[in-house]
Steps between C-alpha positions, in 0.01 A plus 500: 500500500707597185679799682650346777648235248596805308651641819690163561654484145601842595699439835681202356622661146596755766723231704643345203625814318640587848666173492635541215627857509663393852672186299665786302582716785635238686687374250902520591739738295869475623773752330784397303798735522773460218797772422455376137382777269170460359475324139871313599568139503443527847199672530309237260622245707328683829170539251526139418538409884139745599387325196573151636383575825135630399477175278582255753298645752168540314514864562507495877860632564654730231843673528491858349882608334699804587829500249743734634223718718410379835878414521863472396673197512694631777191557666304182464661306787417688750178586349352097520661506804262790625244423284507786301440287243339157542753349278780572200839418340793519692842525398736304758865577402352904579523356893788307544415488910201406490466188217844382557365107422327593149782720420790246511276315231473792302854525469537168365315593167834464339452130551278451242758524243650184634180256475498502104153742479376632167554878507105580428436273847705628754313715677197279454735187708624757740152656599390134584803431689449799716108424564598148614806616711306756686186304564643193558884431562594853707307498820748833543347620257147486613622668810634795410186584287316470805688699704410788229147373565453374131539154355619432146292397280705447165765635297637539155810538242635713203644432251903412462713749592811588327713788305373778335748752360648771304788279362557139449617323820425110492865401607701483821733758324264671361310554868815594732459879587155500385225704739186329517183599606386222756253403668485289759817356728567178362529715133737737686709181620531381149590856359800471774599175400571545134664805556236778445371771707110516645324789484185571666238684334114511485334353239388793376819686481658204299367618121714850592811344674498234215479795230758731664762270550465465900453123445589258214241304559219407713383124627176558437193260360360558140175619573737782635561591127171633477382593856812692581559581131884398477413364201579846345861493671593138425742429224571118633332240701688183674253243568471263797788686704508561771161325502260433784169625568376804746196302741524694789129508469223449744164518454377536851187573770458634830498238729184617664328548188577110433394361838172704413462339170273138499727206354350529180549840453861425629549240221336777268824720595749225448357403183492870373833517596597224260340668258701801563849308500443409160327826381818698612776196406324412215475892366869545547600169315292626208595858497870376491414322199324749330782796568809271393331411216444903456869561609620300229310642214590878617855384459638420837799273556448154664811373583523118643718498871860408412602169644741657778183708661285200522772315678575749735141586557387171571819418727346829666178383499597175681727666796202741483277279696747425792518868506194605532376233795831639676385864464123360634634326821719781632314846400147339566584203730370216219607235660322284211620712231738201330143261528309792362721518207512164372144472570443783264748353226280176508227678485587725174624176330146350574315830348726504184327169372206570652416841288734388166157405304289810595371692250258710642443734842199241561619237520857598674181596764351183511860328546582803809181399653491091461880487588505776805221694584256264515674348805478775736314397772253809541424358802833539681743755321520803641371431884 
């Protein structure tokens, strides 16, 4: 009588650790590809994202990191696209062609030194601005994700942008004949406008073009002090000029890979995403803070723009925009490139006093997700 219970107890302890090694098997891992090296601002940010993801989920869908392995940022694109990796960070202004609608955005950043933001906020305003242009007033954009066959699923923002030299140059007389590292377009426009020359070098070349003499300066971010090390090679710093933001950032998924997801493992996505907007905005506004404050003490100049180069860079900044929607509608056929901008400027104006308050990467999330995220319909985006 006893054994056959015994036997019974058996089968089903059996069943139920089969169950419950299959709940692990079966649970889904998706890859995250970033061209961020490991232990950068950018690679915590990816962490914080698999992080995010595992939490929301209750442990059912995980995203393992690979920070500058599985692929470059040159390769990523293509790589969601094949599915080479499930999902990752890509880098829009790298493919002109192929995300012509995000990219006029991105070349707006200069923008944001026309809505009044706080310096430490900028590319916390502009990384909400982009989220909520993409997902919701750029159908364009949309579309040419999914003819790449991946959908966006967020973005992000550095910190402001502006000169970093080996001499003081914070006037318009002081800039004419200057050669500046730049990098990005609407940069290289400015440079042209008040009479310097652009020069186009990678990042990691700047700290020994800025040390030899091949450029004065460089437009570069301040977390660039430190991750690039020009910190060593600057003798003077010009705050809030050029200005603007890089945010040619999306944090996107293969399309199949999505359509594959349930809706509230789709919503698990989105809402890690958030939490990677902030992680990687929110780490440059603080590491900006942290290395002028560092700058300073190791005896850098900070020189305030002259009143003749903020004129002429925010008369630039204004003729800027018509520019840029001009450029859109006849080398990528944008025939709503003048609606796109303005939506975008209301947009950024919006963001500014949304994220003024913040004072933490949590709760710049929780704002992300109640103001934009959130409102995907899982249901719909993406088919």
């Amino acid at each position: 009588m006893n054994r056959p219970n015994r036997l019974k107890r058996g089968v089903l302890s059996a069943i139920l650790a089969g169950v419950a090694i299959t709940g692990v098997v079966e649970a889904k891992q998706l890859s995250y590809a970033t061209g961020y090296s490991p232990g950068s601002i950018g690679a915590k940010a990816a962490e914080v994202f698999a992080k995010d993801v595992e939490t929301h989920s209750g442990g059912e869908l995980t995203a393992k990191v690979y920070a500058q392995s599985l692929l470059g940022f040159s390769e990523i694109p293509p790589g969601i696209r094949d599915g080479m990796a499930d999902s990752g960070l890509v880098l829009t202004p790298y493919f002109p062609s192929d995300f012509p609608s995000t990219n006029l955005a991105t070349e707006l950043t200069m923008l944001i030194e026309m809505v009044d933001a706080p310096t430490e906020n900028v590319g916390l305003a502009f990384a909400g601005a982009m989220a909520e242009y993409v997902f919701f007033n750029c159908p364009s954009c949309v579309t040419e994700y999914k003819q790449q066959n991946q959908l966006f699923l967020g973005g992000g923002g550095t910190s402001s942008y502006f000169l970093i030299c080996n001499k003081p140059v914070s006037t318009l007389e002081d800039i004419k004949g200057k050669r500046l590292r730049i990098g990005g377009a609407q940069w290289a426009r400015w440079a042209d406008e008040v009479g310097a020359t652009a020069v186009s070098i990678p990042q990691h070349e700047t700290y020994e073009a800025l040390s030899q003499g091949v450029v004065d300066c460089s437009v570069h971010s301040a977390p660039e002090l430190t991750i690039v090390k020009l910190m060593e090679v600057t003798s003077d710093m010009t705050p809030n000029m050029p200005g603007g933001v890089f945010s040619g950032v999306a944090n996107n998924i293969n399309a199949d890979v999505w359509k594959s997801l349930k809706p509230s493992e789709r919503r698990t996505m989105l809402h890690a995403s958030a939490a990677h907007a902030s992680a990687l905005s929110w780490g440059y506004a603080q590491a900006a803070v942290e290395n002028m404050k560092t700058a300073e003490e190791q005896g850098i100049n900070v020189h305030e723009a002259g009143a003749s180069l903020v004129k002429v860079t925010r008369e630039f900044i204004e003729q800027d925009l018509k520019a840029i929607a001009s450029k859109y509608a006849d080398n990528h056929g944008l025939t709503s490139s003048t609606q796109l901008v303005e939506s975008f400027r209301s947009l950024l104006t919006k963001w500014v006093t949304l994220v003024k308050d913040v004072d933490s990467s949590e709760e710049l999330t929780q704002i992300y997700w109640d103001e934009v995220y959130s409102k995907v319909d899982v249901e719909s985006y993406g088919q």
